[in-house]
C-alpha positions in Angstrom: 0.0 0.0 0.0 1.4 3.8 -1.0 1.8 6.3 1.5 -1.1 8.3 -0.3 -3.6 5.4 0.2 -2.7 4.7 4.1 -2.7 8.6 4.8 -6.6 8.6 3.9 -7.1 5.5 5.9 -5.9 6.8 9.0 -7.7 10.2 8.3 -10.5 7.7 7.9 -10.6 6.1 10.6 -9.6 9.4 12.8 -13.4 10.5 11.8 -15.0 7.6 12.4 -13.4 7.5 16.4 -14.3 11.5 16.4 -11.4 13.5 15.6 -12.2 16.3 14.2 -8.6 17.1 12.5 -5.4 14.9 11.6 -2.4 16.1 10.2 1.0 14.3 9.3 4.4 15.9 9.7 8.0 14.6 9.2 10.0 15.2 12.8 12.9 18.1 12.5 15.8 19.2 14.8 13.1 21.8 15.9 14.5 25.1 17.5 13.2 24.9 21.2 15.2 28.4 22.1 11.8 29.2 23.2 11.8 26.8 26.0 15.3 27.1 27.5 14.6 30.7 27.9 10.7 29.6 29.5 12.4 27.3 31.8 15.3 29.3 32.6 12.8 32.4 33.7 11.4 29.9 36.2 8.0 29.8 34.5 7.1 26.1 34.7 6.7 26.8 38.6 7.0 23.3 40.3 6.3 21.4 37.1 10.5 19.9 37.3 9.3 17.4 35.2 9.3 19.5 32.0 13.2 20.6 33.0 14.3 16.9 33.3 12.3 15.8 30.2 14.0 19.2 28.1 16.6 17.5 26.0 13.2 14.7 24.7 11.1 18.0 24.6 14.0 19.6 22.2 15.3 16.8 19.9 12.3 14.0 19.4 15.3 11.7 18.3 16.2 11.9 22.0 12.8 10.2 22.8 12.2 8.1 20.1 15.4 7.6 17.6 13.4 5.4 15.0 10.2 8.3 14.4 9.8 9.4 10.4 6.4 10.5 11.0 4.3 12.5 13.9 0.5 12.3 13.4 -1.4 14.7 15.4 -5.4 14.6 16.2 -7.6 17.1 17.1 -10.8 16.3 19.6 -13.4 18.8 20.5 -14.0 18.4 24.3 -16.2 21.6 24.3 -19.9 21.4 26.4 -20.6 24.4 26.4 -21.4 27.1 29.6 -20.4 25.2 32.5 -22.3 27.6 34.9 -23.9 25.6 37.4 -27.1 27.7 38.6 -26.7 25.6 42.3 -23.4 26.9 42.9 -20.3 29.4 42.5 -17.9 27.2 41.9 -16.3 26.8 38.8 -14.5 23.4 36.9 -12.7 23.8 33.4 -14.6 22.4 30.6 -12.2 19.6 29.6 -12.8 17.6 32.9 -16.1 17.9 33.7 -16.8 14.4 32.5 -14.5 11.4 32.0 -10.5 11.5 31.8 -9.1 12.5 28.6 -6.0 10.5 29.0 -8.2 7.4 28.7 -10.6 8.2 26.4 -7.8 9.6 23.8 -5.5 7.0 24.2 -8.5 4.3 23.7 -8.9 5.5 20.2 -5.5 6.0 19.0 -4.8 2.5 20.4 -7.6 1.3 17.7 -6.0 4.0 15.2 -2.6 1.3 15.4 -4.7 -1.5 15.2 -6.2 0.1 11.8 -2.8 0.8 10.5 -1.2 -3.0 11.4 -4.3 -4.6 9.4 -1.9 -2.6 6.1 1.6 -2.1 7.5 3.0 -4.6 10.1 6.0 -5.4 12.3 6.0 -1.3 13.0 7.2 0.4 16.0 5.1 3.5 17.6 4.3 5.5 20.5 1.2 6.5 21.8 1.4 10.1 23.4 -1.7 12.0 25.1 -0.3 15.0 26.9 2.1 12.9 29.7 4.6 12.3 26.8 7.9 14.2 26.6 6.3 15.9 23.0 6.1 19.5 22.1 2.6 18.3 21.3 1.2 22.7 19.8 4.5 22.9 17.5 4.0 19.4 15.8 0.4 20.1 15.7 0.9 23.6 14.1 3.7 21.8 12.0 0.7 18.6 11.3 -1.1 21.7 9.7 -3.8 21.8 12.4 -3.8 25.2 13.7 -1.4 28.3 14.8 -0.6 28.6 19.1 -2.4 31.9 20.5 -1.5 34.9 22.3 -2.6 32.5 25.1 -0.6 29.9 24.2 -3.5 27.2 23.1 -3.5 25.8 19.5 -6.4 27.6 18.0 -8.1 25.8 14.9 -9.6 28.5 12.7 -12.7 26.0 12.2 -13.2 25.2 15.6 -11.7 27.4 18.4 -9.4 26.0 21.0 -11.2 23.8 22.6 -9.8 20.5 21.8 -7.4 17.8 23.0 -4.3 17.5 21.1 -2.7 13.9 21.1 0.2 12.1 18.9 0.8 9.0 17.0 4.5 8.4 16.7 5.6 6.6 13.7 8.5 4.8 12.6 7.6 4.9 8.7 7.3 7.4 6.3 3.9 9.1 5.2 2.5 11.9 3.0 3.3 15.3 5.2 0.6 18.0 5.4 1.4 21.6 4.7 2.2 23.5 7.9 0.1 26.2 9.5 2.1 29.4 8.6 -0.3 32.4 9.9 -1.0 33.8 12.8 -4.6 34.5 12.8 -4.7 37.0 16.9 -4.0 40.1 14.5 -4.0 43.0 17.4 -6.3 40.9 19.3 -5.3 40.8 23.1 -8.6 40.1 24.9 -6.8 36.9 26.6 -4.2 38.7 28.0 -6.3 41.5 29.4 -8.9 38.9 30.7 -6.6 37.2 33.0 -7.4 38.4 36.4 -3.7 36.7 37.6 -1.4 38.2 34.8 -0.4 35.0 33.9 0.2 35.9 29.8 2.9 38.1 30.8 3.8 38.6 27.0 1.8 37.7 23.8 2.6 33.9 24.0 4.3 33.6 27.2 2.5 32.2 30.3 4.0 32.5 33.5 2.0 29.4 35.5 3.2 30.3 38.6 0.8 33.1 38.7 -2.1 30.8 36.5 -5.3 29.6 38.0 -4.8 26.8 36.1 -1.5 26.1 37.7 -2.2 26.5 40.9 -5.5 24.3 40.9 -4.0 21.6 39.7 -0.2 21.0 39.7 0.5 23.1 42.8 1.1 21.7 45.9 1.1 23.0 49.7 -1.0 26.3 50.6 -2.8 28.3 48.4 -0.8 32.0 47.4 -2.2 34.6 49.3 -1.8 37.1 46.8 -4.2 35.0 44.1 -7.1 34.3 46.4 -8.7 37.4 45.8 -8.8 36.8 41.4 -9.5 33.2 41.5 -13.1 34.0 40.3 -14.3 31.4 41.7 -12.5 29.0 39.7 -12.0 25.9 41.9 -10.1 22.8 39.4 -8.9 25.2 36.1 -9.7 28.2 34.4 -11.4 29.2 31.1 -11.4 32.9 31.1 -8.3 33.0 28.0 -10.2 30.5 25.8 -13.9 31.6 27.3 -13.0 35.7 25.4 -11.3 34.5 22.4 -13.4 35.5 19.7 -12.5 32.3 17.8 -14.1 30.4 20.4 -16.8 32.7 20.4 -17.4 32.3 16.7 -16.4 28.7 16.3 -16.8 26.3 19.2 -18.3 23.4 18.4 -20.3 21.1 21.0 -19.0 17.8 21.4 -21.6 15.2 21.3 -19.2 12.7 22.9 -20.4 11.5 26.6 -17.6 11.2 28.0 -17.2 14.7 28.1 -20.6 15.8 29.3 -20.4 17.1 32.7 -21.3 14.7 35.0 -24.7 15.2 37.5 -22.9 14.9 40.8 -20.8 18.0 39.1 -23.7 19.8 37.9 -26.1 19.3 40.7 -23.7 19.8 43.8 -24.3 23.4 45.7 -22.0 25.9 47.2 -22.8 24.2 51.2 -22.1 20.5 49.0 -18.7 21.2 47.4 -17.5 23.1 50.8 -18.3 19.9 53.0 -17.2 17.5 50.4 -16.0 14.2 52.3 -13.4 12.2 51.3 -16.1 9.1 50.0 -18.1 12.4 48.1 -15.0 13.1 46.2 -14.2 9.8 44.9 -17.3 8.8 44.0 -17.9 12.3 42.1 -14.6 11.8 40.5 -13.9 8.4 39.8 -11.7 7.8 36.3 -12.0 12.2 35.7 -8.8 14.1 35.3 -10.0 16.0 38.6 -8.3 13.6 40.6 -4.9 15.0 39.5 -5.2 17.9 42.2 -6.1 15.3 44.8 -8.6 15.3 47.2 -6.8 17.6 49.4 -6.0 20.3 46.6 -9.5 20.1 46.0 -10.5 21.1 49.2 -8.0 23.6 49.6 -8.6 25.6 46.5 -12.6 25.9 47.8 -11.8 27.0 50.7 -9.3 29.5 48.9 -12.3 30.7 47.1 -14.6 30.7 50.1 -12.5 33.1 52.0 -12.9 35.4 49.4 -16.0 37.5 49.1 -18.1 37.7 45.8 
């Protein structure tokens, strides 16, 4: 089978398990200047695993010596307003329902199991955001969008809000056209939305001082100094991709049920999520990406936003 012909099978199948973009690209000794000078300003925070993982992050070789080709996939997570009219609190959008690391890797597992039915004896690797991958520059190299002022990929079809996950190939393909333009213009509406100042430039984000951040991958006490701009925001933050007008013109819903916000989520009220007990939370969050911040990171960041009034 020709490159050409396996190319529109994977695409193929990609729709069929819900992508809603794939692009192929040939891997490069890309020029990751950007992050020595990210990590060298300090502004990965506590994430040290991004520092010990650089020299993977900078040369793929370095992770995987065999790769010819990098597929990336696209997957609208987006449900919609997640204001719940029972309480305050606020969740991302990408984990109010089921894990993404799961669901993701589920389908690009059957994406190999498609491809070894017309090209065996292949080595691969499966990446879904835990991977040592500069997952937005092989996307905006797969052809699939540019990175925003905010530092998501934006898709000029369909906003922001999507996953972005990688097969890594060992063969050659047909490579896609990269995304040259930069489609923000003037446009600085994230950067002036975010109540922390975490976009300290036009693609820089600082996440020691994002919501995000310190939500989720931050451990110990809550910083004093961002209680009072949390904005109620208790596992995440939206507000960058919430005022992008791409979003705003764009979004898609995803019809996928995994991703639907889950009841104990959307019922629970202010007086629910500050007693939550210990059996309330795993039973609320079993298999969801929620569970990253722990139970006691959970707990902490309401109470963070309980102190403060609204």
């Amino acid at each position: 089978m020709n490159k050409s012909e396996l190319n529109k099978i994977i695409k193929k199948e990609s729709e069929k398990l819900g992508f809603n973009y794939v692009g192929f690209t040939a891997p490069d000794n890309q020029n990751n200047s950007y992050l020595d000078k990210w990590l060298d300003l300090k502004y990965h925070a506590s994430m040290n695993w991004i520092n010990t993982s650089k020299d993977k992050r900078k040369d793929i070789y370095k992770y995987f010596p065999e790769v010819k080709t990098i597929i990336s996939f696209a997957y609208n997570y987006y449900t919609g307003s997640n204001d719940n009219e029972n309480s305050k609190y606020k969740i991302s959008n990408y984990s109010l329902g089921d894990d993404y690391h799961d669901v993701i890797k589920k389908k690009l597992y059957q994406i190999i199991t498609k491809i070894n039915k017309y090209n065996e004896n292949f080595k691969y690797k499966v990446c879904v955001d835990t991977a040592p991958v500069m997952e937005k520059y092989w996307a905006q190299k797969s052809g699939l969008g540019w990175i925003g002022k905010h530092t998501n990929l934006i898709n000029r079809n369909i906003g922001s809000w999507f996953f972005i996950s990688e097969i890594l190939l060992d063969f050659e393909l047909e490579y896609d056209d990269p995304f040259i333009e930069d489609l923000c213009g003037t446009c600085n509406r994230c950067i002036e939305s975010c109540p922390t100042d975490a976009i300290v430039d036009e693609y820089v984000l600082d996440a020691n001082k994002c919501i995000s951040y310190l939500t989720i991958e931050h451990r110990g006490d809550f910083p004093e100094q961002y209680k009072d701009n949390l904005d109620n925001w208790i596992y995440g933050c939206d507000i960058c991709q919430d005022v992008c007008p791409w979003n705003k013109k764009f979004s898609l819903i995803s019809d996928d049920e995994n991703f639907l916000i889950r009841d104990r989520i959307k019922n629970k009220s202010n007086s629910e999520w500050e007693n939550l007990s210990i059996e309330e939370y795993q039973k609320t969050f079993k298999k969801s990406a929620i569970k990253r911040t722990k139970y006691e990171g959970l707990k902490r960041n309401i109470s963070a936003n309980k102190t403060v009034k609204n």
